[in-house]
LUMVEXPA-849335 format. One line per 5 residues: number of its first residue (from 1); their letters; for each residue z, x, y of C-alpha. Coordinates in nm, 4 decimals, padded with zeros to 6 digits. Layout:
REM LUMVEXPA-849335
NUM = a = Z:X:Y | ...
REM end
This chain:
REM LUMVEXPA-849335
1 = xxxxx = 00.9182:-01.6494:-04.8604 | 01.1755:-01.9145:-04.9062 | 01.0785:-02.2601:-04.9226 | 01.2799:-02.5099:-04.7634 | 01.3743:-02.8736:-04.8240
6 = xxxxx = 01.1811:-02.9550:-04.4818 | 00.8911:-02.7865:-04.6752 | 00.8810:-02.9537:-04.9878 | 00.9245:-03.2858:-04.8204 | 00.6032:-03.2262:-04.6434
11 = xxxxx = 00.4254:-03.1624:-04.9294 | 00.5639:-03.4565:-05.1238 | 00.3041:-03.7429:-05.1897 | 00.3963:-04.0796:-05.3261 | 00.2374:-04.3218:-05.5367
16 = xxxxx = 00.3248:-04.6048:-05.3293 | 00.4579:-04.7503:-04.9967 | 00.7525:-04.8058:-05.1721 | 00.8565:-04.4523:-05.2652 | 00.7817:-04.3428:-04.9208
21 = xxxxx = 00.9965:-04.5777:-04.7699 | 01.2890:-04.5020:-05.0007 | 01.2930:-04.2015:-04.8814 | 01.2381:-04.2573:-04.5088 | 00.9365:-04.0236:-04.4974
26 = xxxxx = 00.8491:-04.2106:-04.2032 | 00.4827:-03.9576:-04.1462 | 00.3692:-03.9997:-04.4749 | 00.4487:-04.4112:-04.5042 | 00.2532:-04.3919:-04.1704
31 = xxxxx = -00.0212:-04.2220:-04.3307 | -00.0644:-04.4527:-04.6290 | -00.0861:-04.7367:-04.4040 | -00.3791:-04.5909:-04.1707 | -00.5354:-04.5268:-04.5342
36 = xxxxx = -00.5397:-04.8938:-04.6054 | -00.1749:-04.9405:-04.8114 | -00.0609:-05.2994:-04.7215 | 00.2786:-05.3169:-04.5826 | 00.3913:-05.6457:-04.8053
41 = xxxxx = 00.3016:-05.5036:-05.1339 | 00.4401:-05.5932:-05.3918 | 00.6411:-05.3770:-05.6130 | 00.5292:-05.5042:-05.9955 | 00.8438:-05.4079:-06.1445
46 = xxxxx = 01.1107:-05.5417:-05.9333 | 00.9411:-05.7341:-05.7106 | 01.0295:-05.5951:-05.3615 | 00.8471:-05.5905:-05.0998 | 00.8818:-05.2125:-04.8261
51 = xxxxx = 01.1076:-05.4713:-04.5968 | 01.3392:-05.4656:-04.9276 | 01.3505:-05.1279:-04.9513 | 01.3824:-05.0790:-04.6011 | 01.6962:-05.2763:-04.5708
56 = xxxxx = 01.8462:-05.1399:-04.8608 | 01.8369:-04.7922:-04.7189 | 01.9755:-04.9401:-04.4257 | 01.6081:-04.8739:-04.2206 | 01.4641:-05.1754:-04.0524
61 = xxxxx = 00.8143:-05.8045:-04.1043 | 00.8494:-06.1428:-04.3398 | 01.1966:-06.1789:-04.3055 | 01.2739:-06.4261:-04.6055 | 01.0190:-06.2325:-04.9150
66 = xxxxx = 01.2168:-06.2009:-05.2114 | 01.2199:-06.0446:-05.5124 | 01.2389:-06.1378:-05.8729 | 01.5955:-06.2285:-05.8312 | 01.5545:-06.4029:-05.5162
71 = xxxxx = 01.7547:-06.1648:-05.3328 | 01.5988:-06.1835:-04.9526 | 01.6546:-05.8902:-04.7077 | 01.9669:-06.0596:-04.5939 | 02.1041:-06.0001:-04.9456
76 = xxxxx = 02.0473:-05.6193:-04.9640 | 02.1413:-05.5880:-04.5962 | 02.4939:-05.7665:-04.6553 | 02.5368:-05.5744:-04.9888 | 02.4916:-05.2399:-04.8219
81 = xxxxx = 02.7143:-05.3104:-04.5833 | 02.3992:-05.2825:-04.2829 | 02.5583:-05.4782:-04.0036 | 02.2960:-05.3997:-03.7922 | 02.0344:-05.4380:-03.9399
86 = xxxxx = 02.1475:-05.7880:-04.0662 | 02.1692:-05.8864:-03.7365 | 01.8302:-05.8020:-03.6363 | 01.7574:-05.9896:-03.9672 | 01.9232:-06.3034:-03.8832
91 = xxxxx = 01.7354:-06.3070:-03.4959 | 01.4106:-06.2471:-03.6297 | 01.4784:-06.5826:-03.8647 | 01.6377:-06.5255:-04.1926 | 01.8189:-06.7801:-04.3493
96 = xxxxx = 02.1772:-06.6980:-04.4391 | 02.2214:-06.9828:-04.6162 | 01.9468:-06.9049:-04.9414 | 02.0943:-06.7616:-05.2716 | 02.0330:-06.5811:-05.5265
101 = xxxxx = 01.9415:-06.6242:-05.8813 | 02.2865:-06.6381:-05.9757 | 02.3715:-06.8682:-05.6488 | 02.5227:-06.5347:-05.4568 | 02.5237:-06.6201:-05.0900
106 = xxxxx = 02.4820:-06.3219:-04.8803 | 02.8796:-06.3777:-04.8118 | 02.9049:-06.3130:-05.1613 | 02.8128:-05.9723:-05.1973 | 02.9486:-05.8260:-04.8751
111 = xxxxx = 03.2651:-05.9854:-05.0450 | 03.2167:-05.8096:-05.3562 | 03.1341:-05.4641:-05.1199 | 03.4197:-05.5127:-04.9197 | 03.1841:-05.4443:-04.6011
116 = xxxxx = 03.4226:-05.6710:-04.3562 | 03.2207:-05.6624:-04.0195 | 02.8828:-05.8011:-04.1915 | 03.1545:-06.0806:-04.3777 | 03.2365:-06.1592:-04.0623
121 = xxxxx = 02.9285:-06.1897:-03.8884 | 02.8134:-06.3915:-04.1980 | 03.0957:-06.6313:-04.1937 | 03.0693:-06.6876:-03.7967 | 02.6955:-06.7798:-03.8377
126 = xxxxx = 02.6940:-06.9927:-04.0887 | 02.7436:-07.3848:-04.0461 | 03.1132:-07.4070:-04.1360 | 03.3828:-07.1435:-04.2228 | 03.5324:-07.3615:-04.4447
131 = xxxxx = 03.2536:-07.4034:-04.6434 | 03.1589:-07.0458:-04.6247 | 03.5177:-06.9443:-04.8059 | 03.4755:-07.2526:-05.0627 | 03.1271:-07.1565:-05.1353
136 = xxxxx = 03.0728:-07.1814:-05.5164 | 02.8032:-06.9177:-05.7035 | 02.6596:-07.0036:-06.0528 | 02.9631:-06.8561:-06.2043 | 03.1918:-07.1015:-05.9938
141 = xxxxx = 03.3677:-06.7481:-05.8167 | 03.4471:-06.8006:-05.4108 | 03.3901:-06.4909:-05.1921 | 03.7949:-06.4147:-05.2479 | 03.7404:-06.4154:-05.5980
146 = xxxxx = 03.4942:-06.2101:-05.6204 | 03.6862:-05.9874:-05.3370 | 04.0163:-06.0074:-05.5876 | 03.7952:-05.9248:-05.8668 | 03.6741:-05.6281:-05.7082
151 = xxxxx = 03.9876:-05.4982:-05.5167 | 03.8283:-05.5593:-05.2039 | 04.2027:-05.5841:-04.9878 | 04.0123:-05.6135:-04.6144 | 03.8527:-05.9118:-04.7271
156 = xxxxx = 04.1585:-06.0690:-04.8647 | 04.3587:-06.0119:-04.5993 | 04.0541:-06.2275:-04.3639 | 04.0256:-06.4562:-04.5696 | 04.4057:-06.4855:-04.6148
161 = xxxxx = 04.4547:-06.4901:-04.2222 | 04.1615:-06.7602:-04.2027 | 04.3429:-06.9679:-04.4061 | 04.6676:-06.9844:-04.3034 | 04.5723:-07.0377:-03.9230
166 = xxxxx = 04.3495:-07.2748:-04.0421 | 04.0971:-07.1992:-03.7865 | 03.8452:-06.8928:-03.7416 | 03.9243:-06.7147:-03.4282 | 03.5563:-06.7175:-03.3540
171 = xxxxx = 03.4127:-07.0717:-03.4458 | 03.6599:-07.3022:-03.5079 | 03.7985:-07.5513:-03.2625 | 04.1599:-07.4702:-03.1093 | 04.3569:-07.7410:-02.9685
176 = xxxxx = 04.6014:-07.5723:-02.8104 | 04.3106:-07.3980:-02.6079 | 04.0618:-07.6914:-02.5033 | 03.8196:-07.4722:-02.2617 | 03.8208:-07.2029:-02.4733
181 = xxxxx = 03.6476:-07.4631:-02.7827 | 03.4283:-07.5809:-02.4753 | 03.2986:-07.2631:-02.3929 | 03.2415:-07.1379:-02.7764 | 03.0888:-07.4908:-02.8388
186 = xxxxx = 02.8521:-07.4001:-02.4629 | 02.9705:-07.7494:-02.3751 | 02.9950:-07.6997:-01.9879 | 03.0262:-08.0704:-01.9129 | 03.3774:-08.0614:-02.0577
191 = xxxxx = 03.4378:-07.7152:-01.9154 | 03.3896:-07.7653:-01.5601 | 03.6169:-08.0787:-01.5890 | 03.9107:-07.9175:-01.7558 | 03.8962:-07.5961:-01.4644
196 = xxxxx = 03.8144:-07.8199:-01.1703 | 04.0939:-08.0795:-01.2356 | 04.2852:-07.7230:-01.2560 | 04.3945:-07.7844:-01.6516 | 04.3125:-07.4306:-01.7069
201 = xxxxx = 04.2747:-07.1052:-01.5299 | 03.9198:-06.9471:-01.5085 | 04.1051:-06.6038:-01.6931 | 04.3016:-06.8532:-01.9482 | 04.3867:-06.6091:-02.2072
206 = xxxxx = 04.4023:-06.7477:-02.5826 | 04.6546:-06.5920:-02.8606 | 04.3972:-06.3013:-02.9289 | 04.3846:-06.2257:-02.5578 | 03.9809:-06.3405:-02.5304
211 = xxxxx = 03.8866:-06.5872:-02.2313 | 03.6314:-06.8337:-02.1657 | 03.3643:-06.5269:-02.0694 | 03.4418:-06.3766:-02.4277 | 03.4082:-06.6936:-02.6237
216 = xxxxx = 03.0728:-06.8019:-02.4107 | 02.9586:-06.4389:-02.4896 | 03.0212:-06.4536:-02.8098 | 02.8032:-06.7331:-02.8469 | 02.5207:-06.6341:-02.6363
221 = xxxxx = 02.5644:-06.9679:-02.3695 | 02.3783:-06.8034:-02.0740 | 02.4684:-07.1553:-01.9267 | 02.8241:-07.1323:-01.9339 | 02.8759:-06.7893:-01.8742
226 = xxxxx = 02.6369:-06.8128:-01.5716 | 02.8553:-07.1212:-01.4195 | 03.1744:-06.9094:-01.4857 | 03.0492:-06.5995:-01.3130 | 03.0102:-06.8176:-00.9977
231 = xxxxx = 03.3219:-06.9996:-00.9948 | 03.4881:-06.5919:-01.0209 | 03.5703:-06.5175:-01.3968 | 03.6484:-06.1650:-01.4372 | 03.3721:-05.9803:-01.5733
236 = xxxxx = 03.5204:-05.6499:-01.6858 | 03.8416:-05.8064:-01.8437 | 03.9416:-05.7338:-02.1995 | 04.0939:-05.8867:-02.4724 | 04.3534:-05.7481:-02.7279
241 = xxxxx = 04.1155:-05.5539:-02.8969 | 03.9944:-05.4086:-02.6059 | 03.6378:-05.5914:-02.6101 | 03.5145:-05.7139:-02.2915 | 03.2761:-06.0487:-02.2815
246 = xxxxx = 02.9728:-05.7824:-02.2720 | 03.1152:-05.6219:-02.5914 | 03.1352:-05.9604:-02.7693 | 02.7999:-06.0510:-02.6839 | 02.6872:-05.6715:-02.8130
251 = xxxxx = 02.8919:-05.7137:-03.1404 | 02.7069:-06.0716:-03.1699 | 02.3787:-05.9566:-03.1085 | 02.3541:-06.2418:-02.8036 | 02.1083:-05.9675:-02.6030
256 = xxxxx = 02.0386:-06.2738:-02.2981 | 02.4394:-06.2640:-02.2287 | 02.4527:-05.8930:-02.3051 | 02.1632:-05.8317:-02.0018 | 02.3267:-06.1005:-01.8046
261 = xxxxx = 02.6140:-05.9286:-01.8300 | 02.4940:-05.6067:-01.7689 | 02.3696:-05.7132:-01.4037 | 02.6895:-05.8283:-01.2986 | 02.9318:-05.5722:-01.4171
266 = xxxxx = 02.9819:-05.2952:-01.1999 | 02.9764:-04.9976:-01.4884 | 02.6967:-04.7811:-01.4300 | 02.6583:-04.6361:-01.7566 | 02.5362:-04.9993:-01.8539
271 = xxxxx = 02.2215:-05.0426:-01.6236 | 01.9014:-04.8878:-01.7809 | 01.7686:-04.9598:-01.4335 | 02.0476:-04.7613:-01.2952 | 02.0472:-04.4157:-01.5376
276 = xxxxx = 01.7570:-04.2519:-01.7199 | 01.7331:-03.9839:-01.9653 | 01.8261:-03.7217:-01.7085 | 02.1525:-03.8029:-01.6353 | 02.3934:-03.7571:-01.9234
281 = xxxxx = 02.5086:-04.0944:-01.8590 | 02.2411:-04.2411:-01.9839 | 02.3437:-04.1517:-02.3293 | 02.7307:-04.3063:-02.2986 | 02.6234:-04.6658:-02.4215
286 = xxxxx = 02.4876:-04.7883:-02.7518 | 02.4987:-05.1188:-02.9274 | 02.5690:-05.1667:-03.3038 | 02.6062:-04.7848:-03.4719 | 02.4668:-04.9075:-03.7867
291 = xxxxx = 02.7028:-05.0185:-04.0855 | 03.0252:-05.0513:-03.9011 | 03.2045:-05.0251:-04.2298 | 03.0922:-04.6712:-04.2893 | 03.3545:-04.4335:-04.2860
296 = xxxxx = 03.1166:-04.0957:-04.2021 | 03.0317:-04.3292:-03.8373 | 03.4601:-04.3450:-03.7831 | 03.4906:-04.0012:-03.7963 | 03.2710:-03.8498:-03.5403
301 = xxxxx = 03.4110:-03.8304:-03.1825 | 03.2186:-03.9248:-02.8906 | 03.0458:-03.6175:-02.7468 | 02.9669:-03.5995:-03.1040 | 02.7324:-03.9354:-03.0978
306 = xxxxx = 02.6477:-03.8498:-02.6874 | 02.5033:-03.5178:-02.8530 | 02.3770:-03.7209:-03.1591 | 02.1625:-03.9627:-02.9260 | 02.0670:-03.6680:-02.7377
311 = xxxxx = 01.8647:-03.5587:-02.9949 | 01.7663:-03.8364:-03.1128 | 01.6350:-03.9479:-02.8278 | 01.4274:-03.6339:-02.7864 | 01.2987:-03.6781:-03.1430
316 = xxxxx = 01.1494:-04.0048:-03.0033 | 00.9687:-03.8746:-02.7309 | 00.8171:-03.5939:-02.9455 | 00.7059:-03.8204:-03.1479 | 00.5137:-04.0298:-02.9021
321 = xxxxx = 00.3679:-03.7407:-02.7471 | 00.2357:-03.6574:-03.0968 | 00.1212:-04.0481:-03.1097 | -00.0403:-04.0030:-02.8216 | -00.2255:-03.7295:-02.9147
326 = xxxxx = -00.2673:-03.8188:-03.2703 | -00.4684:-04.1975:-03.0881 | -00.6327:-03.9658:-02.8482 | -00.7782:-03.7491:-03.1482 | -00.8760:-04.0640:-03.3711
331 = xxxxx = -01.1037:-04.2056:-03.0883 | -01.2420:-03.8527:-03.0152 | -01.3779:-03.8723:-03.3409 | -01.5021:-04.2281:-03.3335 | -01.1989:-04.4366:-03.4880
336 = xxxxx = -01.1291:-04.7726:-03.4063 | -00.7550:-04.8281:-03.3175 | -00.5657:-05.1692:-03.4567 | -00.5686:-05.2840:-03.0966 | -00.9864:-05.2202:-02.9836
341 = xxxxx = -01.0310:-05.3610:-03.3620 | -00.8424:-05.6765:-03.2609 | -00.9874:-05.6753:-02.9150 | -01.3402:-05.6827:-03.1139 | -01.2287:-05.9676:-03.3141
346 = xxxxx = -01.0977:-06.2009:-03.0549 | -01.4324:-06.1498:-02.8445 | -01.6476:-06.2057:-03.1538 | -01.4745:-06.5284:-03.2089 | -01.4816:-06.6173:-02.8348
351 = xxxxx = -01.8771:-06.5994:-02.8753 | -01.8763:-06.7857:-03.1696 | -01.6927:-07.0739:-03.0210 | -01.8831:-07.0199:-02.7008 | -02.1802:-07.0680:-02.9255
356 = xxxxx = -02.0872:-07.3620:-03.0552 | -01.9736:-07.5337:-02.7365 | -02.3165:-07.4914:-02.6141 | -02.4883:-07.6303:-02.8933 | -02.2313:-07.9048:-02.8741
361 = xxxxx = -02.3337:-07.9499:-02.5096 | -02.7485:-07.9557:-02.5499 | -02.6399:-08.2123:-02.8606 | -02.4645:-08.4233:-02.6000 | -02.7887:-08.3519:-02.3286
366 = xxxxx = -03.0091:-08.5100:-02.5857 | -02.7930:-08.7647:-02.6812 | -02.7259:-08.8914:-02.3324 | -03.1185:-08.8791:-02.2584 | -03.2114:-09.1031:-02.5737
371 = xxxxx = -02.9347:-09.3268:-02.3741 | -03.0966:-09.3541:-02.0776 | -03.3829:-09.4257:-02.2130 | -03.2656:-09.6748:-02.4596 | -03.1052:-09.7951:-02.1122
376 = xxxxx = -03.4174:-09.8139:-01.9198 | -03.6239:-10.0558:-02.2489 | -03.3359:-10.2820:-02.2183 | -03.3401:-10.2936:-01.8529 | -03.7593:-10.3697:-01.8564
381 = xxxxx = -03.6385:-10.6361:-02.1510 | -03.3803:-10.8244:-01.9353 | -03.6340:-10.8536:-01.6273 | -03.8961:-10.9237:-01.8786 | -03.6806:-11.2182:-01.9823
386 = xxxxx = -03.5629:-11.3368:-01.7024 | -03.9120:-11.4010:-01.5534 | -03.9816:-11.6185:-01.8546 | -03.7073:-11.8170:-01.7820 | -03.7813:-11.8597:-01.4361
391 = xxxxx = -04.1331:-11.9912:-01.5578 | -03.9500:-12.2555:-01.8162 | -03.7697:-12.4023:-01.5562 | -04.0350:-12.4533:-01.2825 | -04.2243:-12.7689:-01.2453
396 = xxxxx = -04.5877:-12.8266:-01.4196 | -04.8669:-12.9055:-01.2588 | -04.9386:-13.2743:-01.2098 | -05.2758:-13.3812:-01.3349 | -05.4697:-13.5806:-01.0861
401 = xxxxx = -05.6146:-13.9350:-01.1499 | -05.9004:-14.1520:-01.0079 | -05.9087:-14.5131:-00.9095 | -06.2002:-14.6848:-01.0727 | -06.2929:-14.8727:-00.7978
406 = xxxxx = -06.3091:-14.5524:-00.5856 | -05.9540:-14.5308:-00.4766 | -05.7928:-14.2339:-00.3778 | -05.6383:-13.9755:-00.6166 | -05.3493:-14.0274:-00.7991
411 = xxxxx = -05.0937:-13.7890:-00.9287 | -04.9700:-13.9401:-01.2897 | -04.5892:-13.8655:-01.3252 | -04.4247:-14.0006:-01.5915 | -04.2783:-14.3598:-01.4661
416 = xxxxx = -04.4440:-14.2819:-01.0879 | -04.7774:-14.2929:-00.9185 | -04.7902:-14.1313:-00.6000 | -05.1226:-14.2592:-00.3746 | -05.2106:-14.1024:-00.1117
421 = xxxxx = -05.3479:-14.3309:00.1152 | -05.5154:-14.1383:00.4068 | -05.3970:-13.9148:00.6785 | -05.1306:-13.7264:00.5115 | -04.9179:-14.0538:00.4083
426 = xxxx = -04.8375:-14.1401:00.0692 | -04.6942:-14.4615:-00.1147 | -04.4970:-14.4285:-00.4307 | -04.5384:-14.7145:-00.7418
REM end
């Protein structure tokens, strides 16, 4: 009997995380890690982490791990040419702006590549494009020399175009087009001024054919594009290379503008509410097809990919059905999942600090009682001491004195006798 590759690959075990992930043996990487493999191990040689691997073989946790020469994800991403990918990269919050060992920017070494969609995308999210182009490695090389160096044309000829116009198409202000800059820069302020005082049509078309809707797409300013939908920009228009404002946001990665703009276009091969997997339909749109710069993606037609996702997307739901099945079989036999172990977690620590609170709360109970009755001594002190001074400030007693010739008594007070002479009257000396 013949053995097949599908066959050997089935039977192939790896040493490490790593080595499964390099080559994309998805079931077995998925069976190291139920066995305990961490995910962000370290590879002792070079350094890499599985995310490293993963976007150097153009598959797809943290985003800025590097390796011994500080190249991040965004490096091998760029340097493959994995526009995708890179984008999902940059969204989940790697930095564009780090470098290398050798001071490589990720611009760099799609530069050196020649992979001119992900220098694009690099150059339109960094800070300036200026100081993208004059960016400086260790060596002192820009990207165009390291594109000359390398024969890289496509870049040259960017970079050439950027230059001359003195402007990027995508980020840099244009004067000659005011509401266009205001609606890259998502300053609405400025453009509901400049189309209300009628300075500019809502379709104003710049010299590449994009309006306001593509440049507020582009950037992903729900704002702005929102405003323009209700004063009646056109939705569905195109620009000269045949992009519409939802296809601008798409090639961005700006998925807010890209569902915005789903809702209010009227194609119904863009509403996943609208289609599902029955209706061949469903399979007509797609965002970014990878590395754009691939030449094996240009070449297949489009009932080619429809059939490709087809398949694909049939693949997916076989293997949830065997996930399924697979979590249904590991409690059966008295696993704990990642989620119930969680699940236990969180309520062990919720009776911990529920614990605590209550001994917090009988320590409070106590405390408040040795209050009160600290409360009531000094209560029983203050009456105690306001009796005595009640007492201090009374009148004594007057002692009583006798005439010695039998006169009646006489109450000695200081500088006054009082005699009391009969009948209830009284004479004062």
């Amino acid at each position: 009997m013949m053995t097949t590759p599908e066959d050997v690959r089935k039977k192939q075990t790896y040493t490490s995380v790593h080595e499964a992930v390099k080559a994309g043996d998805v079931e077995q990487l998925a069976l190291m890690i139920k066995r305990g493999a961490s995910i962000d191990e370290v590879d002792l040689v070079h350094k890499f982490t599985p995310l490293h691997c993963a976007a150097h073989s153009g598959s797809l946790e943290n985003a800025n791990a590097a390796d011994r020469n500080d190249w991040k994800p965004v490096h091998y991403a760029a340097f493959h040419g994995r526009l995708g990918c890179l984008q999902l990269l940059v969204r989940w919050g790697a930095c564009i702006d780090d470098v290398d060992t050798d001071g490589n920017l990720p611009a760099h070494l799609a530069a050196v590549e020649g992979h001119l969609h992900c220098f694009k995308f690099l150059v339109s999210k960094m800070a300036s494009v200026m100081h993208t182009l004059k960016a400086r490695n260790d060596h002192g090389e820009t990207p165009r020399d390291l594109a000359e160096r390398f024969y890289k044309d496509n870049i040259l000829q960017y970079i050439d175009s950027v230059e001359k116009e003195g402007e990027h198409p995508e980020t840099q202000e244009v004067l000659a087009f005011p509401a266009h800059d205001a609606a890259f820069r998502g300053d609405l302020l400025v453009l509901r001024r400049l189309v209300r005082c009628g300075v500019i049509n809502i379709n104003e078309r710049d010299d590449k054919g994009s309006t306001l809707m593509h440049k507020a797409a582009g950037q992903g300013h729900i704002h702005c594009l929102q405003w323009l939908i209700e004063m009646g920009a056109d939705c569905d228009i195109t620009d000269d290379a045949g992009e519409t404002p939802k296809d601008v946001a798409k090639r961005f990665a700006q998925l807010a503008a890209v569902e915005l703009l789903t809702q209010r276009t009227g194609d119904s091969n863009s509403g996943d509410e609208e289609l599902d997997a029955s209706n061949i339909k469903f399979f007509e749109r797609h965002g970014v097809e990878g590395s754009t710069d691939s030449k094996e993606d240009l070449i297949l037609d489009k009932v080619e990919k429809m059939n490709a996702r087809i398949r694909a997307y049939h693949r997916i739901q076989e293997l949830q059905q065997l996930l399924e099945i697979a979590y249904s079989n590991y409690r059966q036999l008295g696993g704990i999942t990642e989620e119930e172990r969680k699940m236990k977690k969180d309520e062990k620590e919720f009776e911990k600090a529920l614990t605590e609170l209550e001994a917090q709360l009988e320590s409070e109970r106590v405390r408040r009682e040795k209050l009160e009755s600290q409360l009531d001594a000094c209560r029983a002190e203050i009456g105690r001491l306001r009796e005595s001074r009640e007492r201090a400030h009374s009148p004594a007693a007057l002692p009583l004195v006798s005439g010695t010739d039998g006169s009646p008594a006489v109450w000695v007070s200081g500088l006054a006798k009082i005699v009391r002479c009969g009948a209830g009257k009284y004479w004062r000396t």
